[in-house]
N, CA, C and O atoms as a GROMACS GRO file, in nm:
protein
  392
    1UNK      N    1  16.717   5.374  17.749
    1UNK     CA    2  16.769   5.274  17.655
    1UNK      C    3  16.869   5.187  17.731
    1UNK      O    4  16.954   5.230  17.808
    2UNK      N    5  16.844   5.017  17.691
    2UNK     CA    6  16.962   4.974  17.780
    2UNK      C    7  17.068   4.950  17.731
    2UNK      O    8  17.104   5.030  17.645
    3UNK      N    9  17.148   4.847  17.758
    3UNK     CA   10  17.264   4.849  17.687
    3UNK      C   11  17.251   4.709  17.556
    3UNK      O   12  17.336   4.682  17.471
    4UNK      N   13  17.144   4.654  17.573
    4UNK     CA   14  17.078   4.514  17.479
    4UNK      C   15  17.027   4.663  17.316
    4UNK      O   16  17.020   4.656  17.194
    5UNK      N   17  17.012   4.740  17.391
    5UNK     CA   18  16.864   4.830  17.278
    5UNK      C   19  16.993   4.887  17.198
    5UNK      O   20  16.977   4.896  17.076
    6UNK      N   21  17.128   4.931  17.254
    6UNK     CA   22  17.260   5.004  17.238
    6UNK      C   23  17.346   4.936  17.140
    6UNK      O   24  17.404   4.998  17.051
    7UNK      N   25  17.356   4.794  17.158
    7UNK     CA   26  17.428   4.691  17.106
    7UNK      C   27  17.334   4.643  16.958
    7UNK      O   28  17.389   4.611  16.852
    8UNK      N   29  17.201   4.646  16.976
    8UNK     CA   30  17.100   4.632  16.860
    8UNK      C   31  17.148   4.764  16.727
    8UNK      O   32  17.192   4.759  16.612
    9UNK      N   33  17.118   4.848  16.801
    9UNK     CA   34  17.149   4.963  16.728
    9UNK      C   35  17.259   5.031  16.645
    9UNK      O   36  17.254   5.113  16.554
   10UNK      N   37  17.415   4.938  16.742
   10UNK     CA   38  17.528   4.958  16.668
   10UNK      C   39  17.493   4.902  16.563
   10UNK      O   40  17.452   4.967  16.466
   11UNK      N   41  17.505   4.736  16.563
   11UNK     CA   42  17.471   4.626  16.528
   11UNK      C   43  17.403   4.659  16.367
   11UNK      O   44  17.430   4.599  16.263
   12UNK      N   45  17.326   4.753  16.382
   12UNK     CA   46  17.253   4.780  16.285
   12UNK      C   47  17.301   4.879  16.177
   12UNK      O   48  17.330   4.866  16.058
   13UNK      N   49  17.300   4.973  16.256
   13UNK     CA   50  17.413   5.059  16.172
   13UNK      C   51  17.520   5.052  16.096
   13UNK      O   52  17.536   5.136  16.008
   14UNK      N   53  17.616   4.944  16.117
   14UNK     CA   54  17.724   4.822  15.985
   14UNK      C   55  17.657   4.727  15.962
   14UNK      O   56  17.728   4.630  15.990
   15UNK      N   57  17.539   4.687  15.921
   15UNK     CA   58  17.481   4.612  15.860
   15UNK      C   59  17.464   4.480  15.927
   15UNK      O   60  17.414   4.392  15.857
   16UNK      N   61  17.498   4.449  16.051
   16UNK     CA   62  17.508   4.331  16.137
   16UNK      C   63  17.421   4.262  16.206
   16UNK      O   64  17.428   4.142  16.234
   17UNK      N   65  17.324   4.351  16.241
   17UNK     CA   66  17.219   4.296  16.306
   17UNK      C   67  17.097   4.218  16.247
   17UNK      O   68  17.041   4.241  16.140
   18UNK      N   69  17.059   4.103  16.358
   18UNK     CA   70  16.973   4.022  16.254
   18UNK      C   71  16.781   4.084  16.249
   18UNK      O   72  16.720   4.154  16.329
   19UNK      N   73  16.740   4.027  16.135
   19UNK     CA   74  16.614   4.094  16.158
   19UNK      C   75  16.522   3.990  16.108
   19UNK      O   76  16.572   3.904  16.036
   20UNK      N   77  16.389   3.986  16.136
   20UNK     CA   78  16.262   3.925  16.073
   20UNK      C   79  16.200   3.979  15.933
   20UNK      O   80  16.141   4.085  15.914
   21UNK      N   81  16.221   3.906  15.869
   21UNK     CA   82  16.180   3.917  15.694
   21UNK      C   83  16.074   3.864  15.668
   21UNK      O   84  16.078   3.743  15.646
   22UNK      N   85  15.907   3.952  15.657
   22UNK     CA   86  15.821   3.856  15.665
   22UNK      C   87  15.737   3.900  15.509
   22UNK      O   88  15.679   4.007  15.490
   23UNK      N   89  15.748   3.797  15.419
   23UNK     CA   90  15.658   3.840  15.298
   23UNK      C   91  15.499   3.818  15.310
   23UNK      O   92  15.466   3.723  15.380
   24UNK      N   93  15.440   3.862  15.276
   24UNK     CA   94  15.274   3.826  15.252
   24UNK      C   95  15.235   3.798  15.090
   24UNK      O   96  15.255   3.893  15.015
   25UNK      N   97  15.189   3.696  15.041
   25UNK     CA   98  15.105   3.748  14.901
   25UNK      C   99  15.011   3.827  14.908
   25UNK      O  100  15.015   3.891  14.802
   26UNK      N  101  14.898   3.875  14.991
   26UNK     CA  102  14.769   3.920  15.045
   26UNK      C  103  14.778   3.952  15.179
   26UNK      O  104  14.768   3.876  15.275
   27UNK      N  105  14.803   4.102  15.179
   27UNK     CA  106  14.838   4.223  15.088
   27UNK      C  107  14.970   4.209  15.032
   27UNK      O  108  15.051   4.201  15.124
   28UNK      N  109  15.029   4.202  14.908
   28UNK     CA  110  15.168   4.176  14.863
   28UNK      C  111  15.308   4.313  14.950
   28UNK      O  112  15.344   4.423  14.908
   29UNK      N  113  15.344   4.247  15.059
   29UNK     CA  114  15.379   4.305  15.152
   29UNK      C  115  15.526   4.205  15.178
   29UNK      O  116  15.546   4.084  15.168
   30UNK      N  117  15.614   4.325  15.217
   30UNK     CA  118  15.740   4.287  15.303
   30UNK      C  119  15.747   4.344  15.441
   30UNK      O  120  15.742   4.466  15.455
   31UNK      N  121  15.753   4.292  15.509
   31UNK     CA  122  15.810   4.395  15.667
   31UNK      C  123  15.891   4.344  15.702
   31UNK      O  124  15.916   4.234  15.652
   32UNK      N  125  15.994   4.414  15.832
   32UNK     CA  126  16.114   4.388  15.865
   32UNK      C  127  16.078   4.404  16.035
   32UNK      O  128  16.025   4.500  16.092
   33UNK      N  129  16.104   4.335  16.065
   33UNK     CA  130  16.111   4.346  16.280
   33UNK      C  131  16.226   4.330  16.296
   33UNK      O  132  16.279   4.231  16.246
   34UNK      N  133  16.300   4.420  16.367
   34UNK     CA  134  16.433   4.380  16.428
   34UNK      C  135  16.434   4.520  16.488
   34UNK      O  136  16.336   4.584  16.528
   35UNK      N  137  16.619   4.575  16.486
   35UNK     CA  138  16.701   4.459  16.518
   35UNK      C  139  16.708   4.408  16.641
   35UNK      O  140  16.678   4.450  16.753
   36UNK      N  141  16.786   4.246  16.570
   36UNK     CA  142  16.804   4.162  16.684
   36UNK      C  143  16.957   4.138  16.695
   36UNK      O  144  17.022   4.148  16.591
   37UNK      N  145  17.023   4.107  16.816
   37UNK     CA  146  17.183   4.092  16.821
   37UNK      C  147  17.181   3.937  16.778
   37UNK      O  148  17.289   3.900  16.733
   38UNK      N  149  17.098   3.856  16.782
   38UNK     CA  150  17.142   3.722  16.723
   38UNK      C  151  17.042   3.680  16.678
   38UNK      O  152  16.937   3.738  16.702
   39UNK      N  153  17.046   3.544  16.586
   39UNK     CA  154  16.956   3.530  16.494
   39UNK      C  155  16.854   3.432  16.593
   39UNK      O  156  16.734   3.444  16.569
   40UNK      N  157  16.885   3.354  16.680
   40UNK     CA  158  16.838   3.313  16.867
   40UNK      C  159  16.700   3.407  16.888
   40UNK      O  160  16.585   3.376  16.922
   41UNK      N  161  16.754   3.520  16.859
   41UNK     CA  162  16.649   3.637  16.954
   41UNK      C  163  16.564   3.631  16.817
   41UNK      O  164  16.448   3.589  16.821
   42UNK      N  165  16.619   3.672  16.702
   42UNK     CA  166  16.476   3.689  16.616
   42UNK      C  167  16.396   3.573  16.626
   42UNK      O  168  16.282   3.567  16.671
   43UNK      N  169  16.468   3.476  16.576
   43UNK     CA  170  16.375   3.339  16.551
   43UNK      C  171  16.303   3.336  16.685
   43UNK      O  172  16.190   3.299  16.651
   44UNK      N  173  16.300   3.354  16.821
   44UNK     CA  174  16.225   3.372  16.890
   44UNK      C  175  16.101   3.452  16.907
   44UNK      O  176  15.999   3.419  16.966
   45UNK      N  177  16.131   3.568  16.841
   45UNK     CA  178  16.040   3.652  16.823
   45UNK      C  179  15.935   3.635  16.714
   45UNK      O  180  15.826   3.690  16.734
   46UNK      N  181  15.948   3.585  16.634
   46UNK     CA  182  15.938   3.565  16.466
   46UNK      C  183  15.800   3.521  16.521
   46UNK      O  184  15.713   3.605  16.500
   47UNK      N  185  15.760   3.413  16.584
   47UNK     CA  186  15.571   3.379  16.635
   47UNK      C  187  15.526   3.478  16.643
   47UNK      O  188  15.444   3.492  16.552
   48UNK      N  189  15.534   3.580  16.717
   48UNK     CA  190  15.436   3.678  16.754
   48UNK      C  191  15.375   3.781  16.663
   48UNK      O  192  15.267   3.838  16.664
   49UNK      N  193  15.528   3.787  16.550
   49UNK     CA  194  15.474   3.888  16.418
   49UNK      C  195  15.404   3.811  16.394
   49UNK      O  196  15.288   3.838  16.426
   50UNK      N  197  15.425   3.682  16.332
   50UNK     CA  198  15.349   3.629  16.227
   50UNK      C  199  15.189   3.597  16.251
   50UNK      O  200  15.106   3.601  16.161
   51UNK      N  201  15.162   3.567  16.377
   51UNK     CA  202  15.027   3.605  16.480
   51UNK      C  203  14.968   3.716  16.404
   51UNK      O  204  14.894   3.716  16.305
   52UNK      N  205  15.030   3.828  16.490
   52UNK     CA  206  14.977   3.937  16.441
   52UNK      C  207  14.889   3.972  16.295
   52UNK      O  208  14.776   4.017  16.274
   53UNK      N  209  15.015   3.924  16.195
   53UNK     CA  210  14.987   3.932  16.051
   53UNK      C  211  14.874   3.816  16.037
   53UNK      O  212  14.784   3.875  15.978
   54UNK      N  213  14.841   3.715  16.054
   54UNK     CA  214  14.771   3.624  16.035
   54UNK      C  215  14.595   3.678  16.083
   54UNK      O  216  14.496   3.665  16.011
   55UNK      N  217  14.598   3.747  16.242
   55UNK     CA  218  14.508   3.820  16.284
   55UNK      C  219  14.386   3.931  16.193
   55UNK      O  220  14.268   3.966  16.195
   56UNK      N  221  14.547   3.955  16.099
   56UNK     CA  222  14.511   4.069  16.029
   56UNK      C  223  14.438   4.058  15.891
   56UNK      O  224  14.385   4.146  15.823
   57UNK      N  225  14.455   3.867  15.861
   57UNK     CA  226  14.411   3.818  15.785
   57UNK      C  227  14.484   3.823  15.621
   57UNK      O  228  14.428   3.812  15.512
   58UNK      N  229  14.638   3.843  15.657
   58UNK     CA  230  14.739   3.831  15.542
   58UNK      C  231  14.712   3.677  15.494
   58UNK      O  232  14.644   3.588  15.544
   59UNK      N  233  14.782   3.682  15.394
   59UNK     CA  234  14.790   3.536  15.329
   59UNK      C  235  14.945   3.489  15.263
   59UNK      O  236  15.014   3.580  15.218
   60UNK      N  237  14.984   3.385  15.258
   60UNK     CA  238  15.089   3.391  15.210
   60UNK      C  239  15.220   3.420  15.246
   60UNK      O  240  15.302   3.466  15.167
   61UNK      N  241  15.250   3.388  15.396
   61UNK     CA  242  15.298   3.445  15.487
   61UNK      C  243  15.449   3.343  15.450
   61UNK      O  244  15.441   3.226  15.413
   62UNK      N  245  15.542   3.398  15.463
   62UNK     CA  246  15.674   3.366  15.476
   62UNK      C  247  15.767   3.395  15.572
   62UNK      O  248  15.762   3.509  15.619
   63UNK      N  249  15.851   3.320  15.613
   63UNK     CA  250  15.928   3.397  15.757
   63UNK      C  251  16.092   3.368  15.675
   63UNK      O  252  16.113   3.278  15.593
   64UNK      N  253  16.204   3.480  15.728
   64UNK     CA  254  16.278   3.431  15.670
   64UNK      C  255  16.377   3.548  15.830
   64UNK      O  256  16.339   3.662  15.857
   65UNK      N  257  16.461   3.498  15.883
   65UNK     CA  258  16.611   3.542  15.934
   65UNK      C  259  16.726   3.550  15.871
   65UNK      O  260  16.806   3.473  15.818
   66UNK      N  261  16.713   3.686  15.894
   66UNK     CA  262  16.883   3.757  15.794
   66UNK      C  263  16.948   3.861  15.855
   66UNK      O  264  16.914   3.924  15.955
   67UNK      N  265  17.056   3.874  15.776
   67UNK     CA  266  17.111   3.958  15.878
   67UNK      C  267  17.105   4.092  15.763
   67UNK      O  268  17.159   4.052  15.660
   68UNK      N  269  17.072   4.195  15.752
   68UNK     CA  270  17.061   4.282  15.676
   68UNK      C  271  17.030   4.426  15.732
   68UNK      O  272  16.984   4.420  15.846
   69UNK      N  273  17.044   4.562  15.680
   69UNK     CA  274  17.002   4.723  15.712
   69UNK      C  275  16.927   4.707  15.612
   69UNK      O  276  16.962   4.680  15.497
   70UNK      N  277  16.767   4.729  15.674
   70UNK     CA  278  16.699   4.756  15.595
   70UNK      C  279  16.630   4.859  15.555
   70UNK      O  280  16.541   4.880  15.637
   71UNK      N  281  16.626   4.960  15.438
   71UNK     CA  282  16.652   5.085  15.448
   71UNK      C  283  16.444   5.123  15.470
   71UNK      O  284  16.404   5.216  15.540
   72UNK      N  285  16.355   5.034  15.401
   72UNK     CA  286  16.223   5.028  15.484
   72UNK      C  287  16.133   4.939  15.597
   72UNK      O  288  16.129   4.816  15.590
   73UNK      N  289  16.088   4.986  15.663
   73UNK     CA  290  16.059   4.841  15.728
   73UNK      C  291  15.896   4.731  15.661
   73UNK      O  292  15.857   4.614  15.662
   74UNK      N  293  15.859   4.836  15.622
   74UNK     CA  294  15.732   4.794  15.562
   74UNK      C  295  15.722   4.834  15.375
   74UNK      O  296  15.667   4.938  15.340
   75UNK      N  297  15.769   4.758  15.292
   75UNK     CA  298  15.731   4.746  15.156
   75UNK      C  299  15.575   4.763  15.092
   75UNK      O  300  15.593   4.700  14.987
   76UNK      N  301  15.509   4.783  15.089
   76UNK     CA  302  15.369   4.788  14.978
   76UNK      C  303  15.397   4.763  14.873
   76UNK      O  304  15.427   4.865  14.810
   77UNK      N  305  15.403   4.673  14.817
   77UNK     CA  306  15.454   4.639  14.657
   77UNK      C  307  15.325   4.734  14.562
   77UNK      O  308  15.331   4.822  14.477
   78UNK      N  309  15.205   4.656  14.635
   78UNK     CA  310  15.082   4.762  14.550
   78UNK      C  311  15.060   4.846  14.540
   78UNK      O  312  14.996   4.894  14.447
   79UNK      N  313  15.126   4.930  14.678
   79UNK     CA  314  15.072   5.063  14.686
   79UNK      C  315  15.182   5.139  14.590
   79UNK      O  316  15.152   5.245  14.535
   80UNK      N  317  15.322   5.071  14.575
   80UNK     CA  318  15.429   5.141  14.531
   80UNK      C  319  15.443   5.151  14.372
   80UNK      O  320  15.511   5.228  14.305
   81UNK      N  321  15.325   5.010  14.318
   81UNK     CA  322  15.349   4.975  14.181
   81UNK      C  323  15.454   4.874  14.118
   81UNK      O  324  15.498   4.886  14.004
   82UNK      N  325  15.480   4.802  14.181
   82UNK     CA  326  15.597   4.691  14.212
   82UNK      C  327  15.553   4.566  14.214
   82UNK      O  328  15.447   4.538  14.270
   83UNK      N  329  15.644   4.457  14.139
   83UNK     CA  330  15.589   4.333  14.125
   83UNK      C  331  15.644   4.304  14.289
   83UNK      O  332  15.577   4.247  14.376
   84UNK      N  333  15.749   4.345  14.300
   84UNK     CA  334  15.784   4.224  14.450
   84UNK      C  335  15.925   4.207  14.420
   84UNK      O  336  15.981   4.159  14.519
   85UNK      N  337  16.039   4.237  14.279
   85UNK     CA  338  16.118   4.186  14.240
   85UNK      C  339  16.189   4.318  14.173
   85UNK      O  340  16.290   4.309  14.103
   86UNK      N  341  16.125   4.439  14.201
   86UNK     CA  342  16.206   4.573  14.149
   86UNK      C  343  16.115   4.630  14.050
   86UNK      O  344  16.092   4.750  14.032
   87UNK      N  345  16.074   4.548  13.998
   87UNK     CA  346  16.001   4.656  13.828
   87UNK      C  347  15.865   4.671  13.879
   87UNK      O  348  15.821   4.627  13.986
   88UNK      N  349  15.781   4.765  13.753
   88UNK     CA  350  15.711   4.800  13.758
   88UNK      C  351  15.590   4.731  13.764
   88UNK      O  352  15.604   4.642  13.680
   89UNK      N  353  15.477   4.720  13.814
   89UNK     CA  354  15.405   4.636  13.765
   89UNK      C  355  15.298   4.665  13.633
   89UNK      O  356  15.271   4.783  13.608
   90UNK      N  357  15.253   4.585  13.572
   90UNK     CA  358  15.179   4.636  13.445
   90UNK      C  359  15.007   4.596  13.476
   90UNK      O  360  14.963   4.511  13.399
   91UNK      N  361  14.959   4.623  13.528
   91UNK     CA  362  14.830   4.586  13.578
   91UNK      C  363  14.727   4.679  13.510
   91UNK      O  364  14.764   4.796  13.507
   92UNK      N  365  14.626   4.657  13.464
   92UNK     CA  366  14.527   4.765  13.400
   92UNK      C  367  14.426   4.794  13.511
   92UNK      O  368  14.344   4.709  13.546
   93UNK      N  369  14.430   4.886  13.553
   93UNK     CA  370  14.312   4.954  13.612
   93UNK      C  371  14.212   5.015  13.542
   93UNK      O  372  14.182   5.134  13.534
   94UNK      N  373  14.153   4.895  13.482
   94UNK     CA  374  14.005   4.943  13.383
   94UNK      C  375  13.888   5.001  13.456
   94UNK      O  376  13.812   4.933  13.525
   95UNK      N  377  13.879   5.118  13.438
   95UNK     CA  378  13.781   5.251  13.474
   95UNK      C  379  13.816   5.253  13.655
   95UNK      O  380  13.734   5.326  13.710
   96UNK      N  381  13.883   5.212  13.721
   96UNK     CA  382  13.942   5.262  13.838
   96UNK      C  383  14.053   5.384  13.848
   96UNK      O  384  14.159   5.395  13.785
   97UNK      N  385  13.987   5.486  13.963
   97UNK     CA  386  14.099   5.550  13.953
   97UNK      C  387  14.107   5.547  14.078
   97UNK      O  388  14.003   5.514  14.134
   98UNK      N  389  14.214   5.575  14.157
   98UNK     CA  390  14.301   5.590  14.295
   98UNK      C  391  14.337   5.724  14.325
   98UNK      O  392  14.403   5.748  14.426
   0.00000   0.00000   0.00000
């Protein structure tokens, strides 16, 4: 570990460090990439997720830099039952079961 990976990690731990906030509508998805010691380094980084996700054939892609601890890095709103905004979602799964 160097001392960049050391400083990320304090950084993170009091809530300081910056990170990549990327929403999707399709799959209704949050992820988090970080941490980063400045918001410089994420926004630099921020192309290559969003590549990735695009590859993967997400839709609805949002980029956002913040500085936040984020206690998941990857959200599933669908898988969790979640609009995206805390509550539940109310969706009928007529004759599907999971």
């Amino acid at each position: 570990m160097n001392i960049q990976d050391i400083w990320s990690s304090a950084l993170h731990l009091v809530g300081q460090a910056w990170w990549v906030e990327i929403t999707t509508e399709r799959p209704h998805c949050t992820y988090y990439f970080g941490p980063f010691t400045t918001a410089v380094e994420a926004d630099a980084a921020k192309a290559g997720y969003v590549e990735d996700l695009e590859a993967e054939s997400a839709q609805g892609i949002q980029v956002a830099i913040k500085r936040c601890k984020p206690v998941q890095i990857t959200i599933d709103y669908e898988a969790n039952g979640q609009d995206g905004y805390g509550s539940t979602s109310k969706t009928s799964m007529s004759g599907q079961f999971g």
